[in-house]
N, C-alpha and C positions, 0 to 999 in steps of 0.2 A: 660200761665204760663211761666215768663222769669226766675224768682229769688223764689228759693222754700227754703222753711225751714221747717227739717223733725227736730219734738221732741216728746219726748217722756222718760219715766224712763232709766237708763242704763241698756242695758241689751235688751231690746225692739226690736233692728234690726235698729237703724235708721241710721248707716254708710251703712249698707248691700242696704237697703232702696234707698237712696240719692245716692249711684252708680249707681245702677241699672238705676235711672229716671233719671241722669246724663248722662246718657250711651245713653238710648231709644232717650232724647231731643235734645244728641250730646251736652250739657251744661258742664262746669265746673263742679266737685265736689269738694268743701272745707270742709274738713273734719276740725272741730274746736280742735278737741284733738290733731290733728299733729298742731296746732299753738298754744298750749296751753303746751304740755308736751315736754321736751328736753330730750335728751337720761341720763336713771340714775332716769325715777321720777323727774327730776328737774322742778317744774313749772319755767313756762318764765312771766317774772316780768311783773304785771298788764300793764303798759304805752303799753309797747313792746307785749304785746297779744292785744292789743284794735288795735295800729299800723296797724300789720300785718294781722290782719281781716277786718280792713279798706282798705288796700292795695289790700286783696285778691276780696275783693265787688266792686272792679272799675270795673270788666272785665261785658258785659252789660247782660249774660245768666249765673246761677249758681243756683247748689242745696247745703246748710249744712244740717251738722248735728250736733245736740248737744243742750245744754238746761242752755250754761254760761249765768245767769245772767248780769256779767259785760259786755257783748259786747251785749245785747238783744238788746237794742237801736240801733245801729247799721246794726244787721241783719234785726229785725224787720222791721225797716223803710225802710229799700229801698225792702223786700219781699214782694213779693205782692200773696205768699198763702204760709199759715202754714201749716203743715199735724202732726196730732198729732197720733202718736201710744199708744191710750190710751188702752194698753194692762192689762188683771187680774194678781196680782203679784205672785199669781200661776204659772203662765204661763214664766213670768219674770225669778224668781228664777233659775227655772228649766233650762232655754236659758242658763243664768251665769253660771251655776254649769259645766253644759257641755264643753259650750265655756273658762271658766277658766281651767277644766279638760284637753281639748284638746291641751290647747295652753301649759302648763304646760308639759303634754307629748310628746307634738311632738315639743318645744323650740320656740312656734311659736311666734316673735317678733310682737307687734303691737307698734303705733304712735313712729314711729321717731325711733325703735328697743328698746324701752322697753318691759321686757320679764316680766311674771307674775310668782310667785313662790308660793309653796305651804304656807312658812310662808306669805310671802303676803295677799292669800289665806286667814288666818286665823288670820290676825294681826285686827288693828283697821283702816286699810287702805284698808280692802276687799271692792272689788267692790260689792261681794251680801252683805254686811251687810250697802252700801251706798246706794245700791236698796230700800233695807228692811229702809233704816232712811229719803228716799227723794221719795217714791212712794205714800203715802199719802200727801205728801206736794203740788207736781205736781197735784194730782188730785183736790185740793183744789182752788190752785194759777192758773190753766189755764184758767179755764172757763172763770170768767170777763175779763182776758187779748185777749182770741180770739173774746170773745164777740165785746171788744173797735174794735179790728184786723176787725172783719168781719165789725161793723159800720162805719168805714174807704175806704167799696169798696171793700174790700181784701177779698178773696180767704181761708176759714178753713176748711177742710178736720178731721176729726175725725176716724180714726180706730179703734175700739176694741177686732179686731179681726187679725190672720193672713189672714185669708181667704178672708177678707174685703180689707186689704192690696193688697193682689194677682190679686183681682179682678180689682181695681183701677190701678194698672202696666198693665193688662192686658188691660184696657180701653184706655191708656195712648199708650200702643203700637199700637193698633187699628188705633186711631185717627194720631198719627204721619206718619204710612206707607199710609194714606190713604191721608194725606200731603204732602205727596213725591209722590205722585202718579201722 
């Protein structure tokens, strides 16, 4: 595994994810939301996010994360294992509410220092109410795309659980120290 792509619903863990096995492989991490969002919420104009995800995929080991449509092509093709956090949106919600709560209380900046606000929170821009409108979607729309993915040679990894998740970091750490060994 050189080039990983962690996806899965927002909310799921697949930044937390894609560090971590960034971290253990010694790989890149390209987090697609810090090329996708400028400070302020300003999306960065389609051309200029396809660019700089192209730009960031030359380097020849990396893990993302994230689930943009407009640059799948891109990731996809030069990945060669997808890992899908196909978590219960039970499970989801409850991550969001926490990690929107926490970041909220303690001002905690994500992508590029955008800050989440409680109107935010509760607007038509909430990230749980984008869970709740793109979690059934993802579960519809991945299968035949890892299906094509895996008839290509490639590498699909499926979690539906944390503990599935943990266990595969933990297989993952195993196999690399035994690497360096």
């Amino acid at each position: 595994m050189q080039r990983i792509c962690i996806i899965g619903t927002t909310g799921s863990g697949k930044t937390t994810v894609a560090a971590e096995v960034a971290r253990i492989l010694g790989s890149v991490h390209i987090e697609l939301d810090a090329l996708n969002w400028q400070p302020g919420w300003v999306l960065v104009p389609s051309d200029r996010f396809r660019q700089g995800v192209a730009t960031a995929l030359q380097t020849p080991r990396w893990v993302t994360d994230g689930n943009y449509r407009s640059v799948r092509d891109l990731v996809w093709e030069r990945a060669d294992c997808l890992v899908w956090l196909n978590y219960p949106l039970s499970l989801i919600v409850t991550r969001l509410i926490r990690r929107t709560a926490r970041r909220i209380w303690n001002s905690e900046s994500c992508c590029n220092g955008n800050q989440e606000s409680l109107r935010r929170a509760f607007s038509r821009e909430s990230i749980i109410l984008w869970a709740l409108q793109t979690h059934g979607r993802l579960r519809r729309e991945y299968p035949p795309l890892l299906c094509q993915f895996a008839e290509r040679g490639k590498t699909v990894v499926i979690h539906r659980s944390p503990r599935e998740t943990r266990a595969w970091l933990d297989e993952i750490r195993l196999a690399q120290s035994a690497a360096n060994s």
